[in-house]
N, C-alpha and C positions, 0 to 999 in steps of 0.2 A: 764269676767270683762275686756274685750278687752278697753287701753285706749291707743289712737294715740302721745299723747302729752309725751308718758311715754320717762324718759331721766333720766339722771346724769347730777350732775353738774360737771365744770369744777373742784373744789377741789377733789372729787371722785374720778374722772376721773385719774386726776393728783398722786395721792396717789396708784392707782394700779402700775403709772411706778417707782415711790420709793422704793414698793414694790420688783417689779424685779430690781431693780439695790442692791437694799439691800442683795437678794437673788443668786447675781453674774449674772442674766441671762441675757443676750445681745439681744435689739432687732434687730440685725442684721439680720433678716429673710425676706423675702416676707410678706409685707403689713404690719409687725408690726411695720419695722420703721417708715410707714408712720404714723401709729395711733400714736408714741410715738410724733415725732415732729407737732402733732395737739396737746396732749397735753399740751406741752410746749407753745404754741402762742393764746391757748383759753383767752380770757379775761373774766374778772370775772364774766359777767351774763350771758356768754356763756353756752348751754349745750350740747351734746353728746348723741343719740338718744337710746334709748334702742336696737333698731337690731343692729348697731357699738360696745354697748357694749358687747351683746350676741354672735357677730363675735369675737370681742379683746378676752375673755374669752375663749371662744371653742378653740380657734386656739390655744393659748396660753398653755391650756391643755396639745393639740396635739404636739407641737413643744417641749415640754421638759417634756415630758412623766410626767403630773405631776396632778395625777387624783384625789389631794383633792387639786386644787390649788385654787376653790371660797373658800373653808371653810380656807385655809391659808394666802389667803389674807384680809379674814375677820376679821383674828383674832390679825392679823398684825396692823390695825389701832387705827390711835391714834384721842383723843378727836380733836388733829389739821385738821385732815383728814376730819373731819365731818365740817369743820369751825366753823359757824355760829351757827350750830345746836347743833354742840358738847358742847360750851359754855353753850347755853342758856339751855340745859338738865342738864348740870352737878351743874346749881345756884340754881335748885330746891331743895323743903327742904326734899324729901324722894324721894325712887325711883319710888313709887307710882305716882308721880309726873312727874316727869322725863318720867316717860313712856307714860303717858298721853300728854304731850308736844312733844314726838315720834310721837305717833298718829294723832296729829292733824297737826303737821306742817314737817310730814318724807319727804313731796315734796321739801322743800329746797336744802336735801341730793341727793334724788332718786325720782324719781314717777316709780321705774321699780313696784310695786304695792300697795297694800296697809293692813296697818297695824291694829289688833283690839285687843282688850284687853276683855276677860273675866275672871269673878271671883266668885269661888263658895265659900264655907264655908273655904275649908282649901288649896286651889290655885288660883294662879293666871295664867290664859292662856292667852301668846301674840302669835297671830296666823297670817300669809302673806298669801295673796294670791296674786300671780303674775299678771301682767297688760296684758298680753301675752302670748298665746300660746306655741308660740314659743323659748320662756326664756331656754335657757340649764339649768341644775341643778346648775350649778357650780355658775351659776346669784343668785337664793335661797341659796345656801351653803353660798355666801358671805354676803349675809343681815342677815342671821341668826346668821352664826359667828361674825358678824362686830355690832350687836344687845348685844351679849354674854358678848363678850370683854371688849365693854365701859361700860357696865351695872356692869362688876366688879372692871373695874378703876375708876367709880366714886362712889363704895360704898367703897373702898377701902380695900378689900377682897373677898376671894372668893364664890361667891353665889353656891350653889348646885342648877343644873338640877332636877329635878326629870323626865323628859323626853323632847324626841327630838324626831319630828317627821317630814318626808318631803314627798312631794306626789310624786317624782319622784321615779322610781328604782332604787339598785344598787347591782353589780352584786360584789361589792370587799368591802360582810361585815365584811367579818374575820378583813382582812384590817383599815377599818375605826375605828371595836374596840380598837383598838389599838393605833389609832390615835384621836380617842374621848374618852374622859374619862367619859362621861355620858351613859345613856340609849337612843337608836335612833334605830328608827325602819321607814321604806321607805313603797312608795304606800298608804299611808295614805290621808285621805281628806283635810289636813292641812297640812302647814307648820307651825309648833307650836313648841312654849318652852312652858314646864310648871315650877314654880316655886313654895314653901311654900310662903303662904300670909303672912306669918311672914317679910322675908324680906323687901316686899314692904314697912315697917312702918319705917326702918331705916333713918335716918338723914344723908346726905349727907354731907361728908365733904366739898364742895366747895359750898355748900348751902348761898345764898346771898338775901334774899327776894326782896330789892329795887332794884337792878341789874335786877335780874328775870324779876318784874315787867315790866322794861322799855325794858328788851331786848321782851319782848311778842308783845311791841307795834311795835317794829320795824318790828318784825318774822314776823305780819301779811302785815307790807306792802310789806315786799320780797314776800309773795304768790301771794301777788296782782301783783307784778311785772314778776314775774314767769309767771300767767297765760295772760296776757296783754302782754307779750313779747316773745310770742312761735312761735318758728321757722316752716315755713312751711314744710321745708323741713324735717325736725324730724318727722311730722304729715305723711308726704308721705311716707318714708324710712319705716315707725312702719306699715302702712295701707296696703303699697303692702308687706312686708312681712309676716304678719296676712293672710291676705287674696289670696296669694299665687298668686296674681293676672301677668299676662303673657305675657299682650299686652298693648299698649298705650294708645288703645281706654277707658281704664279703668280709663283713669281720672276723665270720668266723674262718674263713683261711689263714689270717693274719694273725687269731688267735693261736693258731697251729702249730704258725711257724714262731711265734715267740716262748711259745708250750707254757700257753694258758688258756685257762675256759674263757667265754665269750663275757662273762660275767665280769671277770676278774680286771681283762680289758678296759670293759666298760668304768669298771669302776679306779683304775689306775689312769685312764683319761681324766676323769673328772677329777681327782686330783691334780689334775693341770689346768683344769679348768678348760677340758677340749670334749668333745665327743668324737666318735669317728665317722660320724655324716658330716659332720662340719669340716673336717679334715679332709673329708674325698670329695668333698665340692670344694674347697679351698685350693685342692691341689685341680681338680679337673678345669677351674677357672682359669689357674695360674698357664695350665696347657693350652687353654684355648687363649691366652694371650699370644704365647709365645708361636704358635698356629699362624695368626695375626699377622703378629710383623714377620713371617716365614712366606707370607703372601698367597697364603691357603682361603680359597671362596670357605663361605660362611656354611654354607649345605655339608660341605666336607668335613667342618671342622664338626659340625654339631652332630653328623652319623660316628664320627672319630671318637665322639666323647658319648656316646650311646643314645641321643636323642631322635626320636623319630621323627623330629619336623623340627625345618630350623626357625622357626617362628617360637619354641622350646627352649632351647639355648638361647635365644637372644632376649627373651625374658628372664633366666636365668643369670643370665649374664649380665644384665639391668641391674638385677636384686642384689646382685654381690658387691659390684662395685660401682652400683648407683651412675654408670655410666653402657651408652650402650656400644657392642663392639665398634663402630665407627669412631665416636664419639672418642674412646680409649687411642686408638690409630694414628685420629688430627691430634692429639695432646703429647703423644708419643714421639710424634714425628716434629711439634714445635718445636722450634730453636730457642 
């Protein structure tokens, strides 16, 4: 269900560095301060591409050894965090509701994938599937928690899981028992909550029907703006990282798949003030970090990312972030 377009918005976005400041952690590191101070300067219909976030996430892991930290930051958000969205779910009159207005309009929040709801006699199943391949788990641990969260602050106690399930592995379940208080089991075809249908019927306490109303009308014109206002470069960043693509001549695939000439491309980049050689070494860098601290030899990562000698990539990788792969490792790994 590969989608190019897939992103955060700037409130998302913004609410992960809260997060870590909340949680004492400094982005004093390589590349994250730079993500922290995009943060800060996005403006409102700005968004932040899913590979960006899947980078911010991973690294973010790696840098302070913190291997439930999507499902901590999931669970950390507040109804503010979601803005727009958080509102207009929490005016509905049950959660039955509220989750349905998830569903249909979760691209305000995220497009990292997408959301569905079934329901049999005696549950309710909300099930993700990722926009992405390439999404680390920690991108699902946060939708799922950040799903969890608000679903109990706007009924205003706490719902019982009856199960948690997510399609990635993990290798630290002792672990996470301990830090989930539900049933969750990994490798699964879904990334699902199940719930008792009995909740769903409950009345919200910030339930407002004319509010609702009027906020659905506007909901739909932010989609329309959403999708009428997407960044090319979000589209490119998401397409060469999918598609693992190596060289520049690949635009024009990319051109293809957004159904436009090579040209045109070109030239809607540069209205961003991006190219797209700059973007697929921006992105294959960003890979060969994340390689790095994955504890991948250096020969491996540089045949990985199309270079015939890894004496190639390491000047490569010199020129872009002025540091060389070691060099990025020890700073990574400082406390």
């Amino acid at each position: 269900m590969f989608n190019s377009s897939a992103s955060v918005s700037a409130h998302y976005y913004r609410a992960f560095f809260n997060y870590m400041k909340n949680k004492g952690l400094s982005t004093d590191k390589p590349l994250l301060g730079d993500y922290a101070q995009v943060a800060y300067q996005l403006e409102e219909q700005q968004r932040v591409s899913a590979f960006d976030w899947h980078f911010l996430l991973s690294l973010s892991a790696y840098c302070y050894d913190r291997p439930f930290l999507g499902f901590e930051f999931g669970a950390s958000l507040q109804m503010a965090d979601f803005h727009f969205l958080g509102y207009l779910t929490a005016s509905a009159k049950n959660l039955m509701e509220a989750a349905e207005v998830l569903e249909h309009f979760e691209a305000v929040a995220t497009t990292l994938g997408k959301m569905k709801i079934r329901q049999d006699e005696q549950t309710i199943n909300i099930s993700w599937q990722p926009a992405a391949s390439y999404l680390c788990a920690h991108v699902s641990e946060a939708v799922i928690a950040g799903w969890i969260n608000f679903g109990q602050h706007i009924v205003g106690e706490t719902v019982p899981i009856e199960q948690l399930t997510f399609t990635h592995a993990n290798d630290n379940l002792r672990d996470w028992h301990q830090f989930i208080p539900y049933p969750v089991s990994f490798k699964a075809v879904d990334c699902l909550i199940k719930v008792k249908a009995q909740w769903f019927t409950k009345p919200l306490a910030q339930a407002a029907a004319s509010v609702h109303q009027s906020m659905l009308e506007s909901a739909n014109q932010l989609l329309q703006s959403i999708e009428a206002n997407s960044d090319i470069s979000i589209h490119a960043k998401n397409f060469i990282a999918e598609k693992n693509y190596l060289a520049s001549k690949d635009i024009h695939q990319f051109a293809q798949h957004i159904d436009l000439n090579d040209r045109q491309v070109q030239r809607r980049l540069a209205q961003h003030k991006q190219s797209f050689s700059h973007l697929l070494q921006e992105v294959k860098m960003k890979k060969a970090v994340l390689q790095l601290i994955g504890g991948h030899p250096l020969a491996d990562i540089a045949l990985s990312l199309g270079y015939s000698e890894q004496s190639a990539f390491q000047r490569s990788f010199k020129n872009f972030f002025q540091l060389t792969p070691q060099q990025m490792l020890n700073k990574l790994k400082a406390s």
